[in-house]
N, C-alpha and C positions, 0 to 999 in steps of 0.2 A: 401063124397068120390067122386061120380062125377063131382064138381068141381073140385076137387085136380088131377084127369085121364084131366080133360081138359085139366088142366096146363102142364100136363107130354105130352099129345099132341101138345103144344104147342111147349116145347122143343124139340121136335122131329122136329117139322115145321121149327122152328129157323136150328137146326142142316142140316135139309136138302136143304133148303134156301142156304147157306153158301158152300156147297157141288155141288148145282148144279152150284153157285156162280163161284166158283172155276175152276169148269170146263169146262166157258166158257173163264178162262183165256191161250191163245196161250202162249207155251214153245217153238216155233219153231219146232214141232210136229204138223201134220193135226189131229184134234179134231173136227171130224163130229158134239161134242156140240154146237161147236159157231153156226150151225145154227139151232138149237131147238125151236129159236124165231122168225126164217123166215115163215114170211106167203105171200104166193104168189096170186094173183088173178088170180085166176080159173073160168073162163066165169062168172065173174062179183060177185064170191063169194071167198071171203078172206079163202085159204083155205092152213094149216102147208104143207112146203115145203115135209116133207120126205111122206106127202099122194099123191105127183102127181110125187116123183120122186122116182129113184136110187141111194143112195146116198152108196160111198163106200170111199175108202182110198188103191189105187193101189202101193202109194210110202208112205215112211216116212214124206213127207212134201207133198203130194197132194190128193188134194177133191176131187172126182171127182163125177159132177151130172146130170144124164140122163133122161130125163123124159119121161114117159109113151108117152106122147103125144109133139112133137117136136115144135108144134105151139108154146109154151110159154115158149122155150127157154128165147126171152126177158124179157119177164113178172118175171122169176126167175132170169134172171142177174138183173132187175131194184129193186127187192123184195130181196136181197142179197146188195146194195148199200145203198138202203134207212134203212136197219137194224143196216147198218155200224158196220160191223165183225173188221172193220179193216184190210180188202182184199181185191183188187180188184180181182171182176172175171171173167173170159176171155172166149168167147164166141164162139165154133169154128163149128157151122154150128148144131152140133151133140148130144151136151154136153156142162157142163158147166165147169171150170175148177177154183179153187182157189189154190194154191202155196203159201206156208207158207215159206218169210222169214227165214233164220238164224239169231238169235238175237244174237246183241253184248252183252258182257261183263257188259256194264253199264246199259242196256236195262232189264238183268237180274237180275241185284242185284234192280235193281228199280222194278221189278215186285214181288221179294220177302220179299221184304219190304210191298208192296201191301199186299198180300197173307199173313204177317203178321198182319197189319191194320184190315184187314177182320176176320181173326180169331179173335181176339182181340174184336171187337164189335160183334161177337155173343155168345162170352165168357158174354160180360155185357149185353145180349138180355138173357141169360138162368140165370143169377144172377138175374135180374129185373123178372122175371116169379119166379125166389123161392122167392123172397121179395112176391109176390103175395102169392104163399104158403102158408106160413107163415103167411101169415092174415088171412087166410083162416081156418089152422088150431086154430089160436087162437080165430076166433069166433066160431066155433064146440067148443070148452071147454066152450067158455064164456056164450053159448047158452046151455049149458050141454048134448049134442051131443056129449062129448068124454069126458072122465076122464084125470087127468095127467098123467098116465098111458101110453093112448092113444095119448095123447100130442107130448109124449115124441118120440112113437114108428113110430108115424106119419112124425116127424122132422127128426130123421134119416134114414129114407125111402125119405124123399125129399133131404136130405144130398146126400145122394146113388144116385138119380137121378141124381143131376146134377155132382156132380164127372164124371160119367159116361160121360154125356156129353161134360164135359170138357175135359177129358179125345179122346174123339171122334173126338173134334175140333184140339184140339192140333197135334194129329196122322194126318189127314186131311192137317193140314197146313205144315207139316214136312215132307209128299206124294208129295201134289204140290211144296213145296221149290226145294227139291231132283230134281225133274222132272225138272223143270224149269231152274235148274244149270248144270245137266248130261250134255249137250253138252261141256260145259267149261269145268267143269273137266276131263272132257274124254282128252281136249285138253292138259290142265296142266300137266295129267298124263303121255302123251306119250311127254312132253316138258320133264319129271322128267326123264322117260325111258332114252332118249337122252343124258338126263345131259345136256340141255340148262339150266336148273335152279339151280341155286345154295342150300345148304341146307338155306343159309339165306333167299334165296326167297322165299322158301318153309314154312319158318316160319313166315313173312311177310304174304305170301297168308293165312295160316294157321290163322293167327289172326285176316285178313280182314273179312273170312269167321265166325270167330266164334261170329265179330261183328255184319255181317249181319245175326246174329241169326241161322246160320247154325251149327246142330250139331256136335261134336267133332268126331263121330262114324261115319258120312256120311263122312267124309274125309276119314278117316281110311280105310273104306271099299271102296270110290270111289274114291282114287288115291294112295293107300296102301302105304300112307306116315310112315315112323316109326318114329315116335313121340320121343320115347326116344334118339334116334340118330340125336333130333334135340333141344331138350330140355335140 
């Protein structure tokens, strides 16, 4: 059995791997995550940026980071370059400052596409972990460590597992999608408000989105298209 807890730890790793993954990808939101992995030199010791700073989020799209001690201002702008966030950050005597882009249109559906890719390979990181299982449990029977009984109650207990996890991954990637599109549809919707958009456009958008693997219900709810008056 403690082999089989490894494995179910291990699933847990894989899921949070994937999570912390995730949120270090930019939606045009400031996400103090992207710098989780900044380490700054600290009188000659590599030391995580949020231990020598302030690090907050004053606006919807700005970082903003103060450090205890003002000397190493550069040392945190050149420890934020060489991480490569994908920000530049701008230095103004006091503080540091990053300013998160608005992403276009195509910038989006490319990152949710991403954000699908990802989920997707830790969907087959916690399938390869139950194949693991699964041998595991079959040497406890073969070794006479477990009856078929046990076998059996074992297997779907490891079943349960990873539903679970998939389950997790899936909800995970359908969080980051939504997020990552709300600025556009926000747009769309007050285009629909207007009547810029035709119903046919709407059906059109409608379809593009359900290609990019967005759900049918995240429209619904975020640009409160009615469906039936288009369909």
């Amino acid at each position: 059995m403690s082999n089989l807890n490894e494995m179910y730890e291990k699933m847990e790793k894989s899921f949070d791997a994937l999570a912390n993954d995730l949120a270090t990808i930019r939606a045009g939101r400031a996400n103090p995550k992207i710098l989780d992995k900044v380490s700054v030199d600290y009188y000659g010791s590599p030391t995580p940026l949020s231990q020598v700073a302030a690090i907050s989020v004053p606006e919807a799209r700005l970082i903003m980071i103060k450090p205890w001690d003002k000397s190493i201002l550069k040392e945190i702008e050149k420890a934020i370059n060489v991480a490569d966030v994908g920000i530049n950050p701008t230095n103004d005597g006091t503080c540091v400052r990053l300013v998160f882009p608005e992403l276009n249109e195509d910038r989006r559906k490319e990152l949710t596409k991403d954000v699908k890719k990802r989920g997707e390979d830790a969907k087959v990181s916690i399938r390869n972990i139950r194949r693991d299982c699964i041998e595991i449990v079959k040497k406890m029977e073969k070794d006479g460590e477990a009856t078929e009984d046990d076998k059996k109650q074992l297997d779907d207990e490891i079943q349960k597992k990873v539903d679970k996890f998939i389950e997790k991954i899936d909800k995970a990637v359908e969080d980051k999608s939504k997020e990552i599109m709300t600025v556009w549809l926000t747009i769309l919707r007050f285009m629909i408000d207007l009547k810029i958009l035709s119903y046919r456009n709407q059906l059109q958008l409608f379809l593009m989105a359900m290609v990019d693997g967005l759900k049918k219900e995240i429209w619904q709810e975020s640009l409160a298209i009615k469906l039936d008056a288009i369909l």
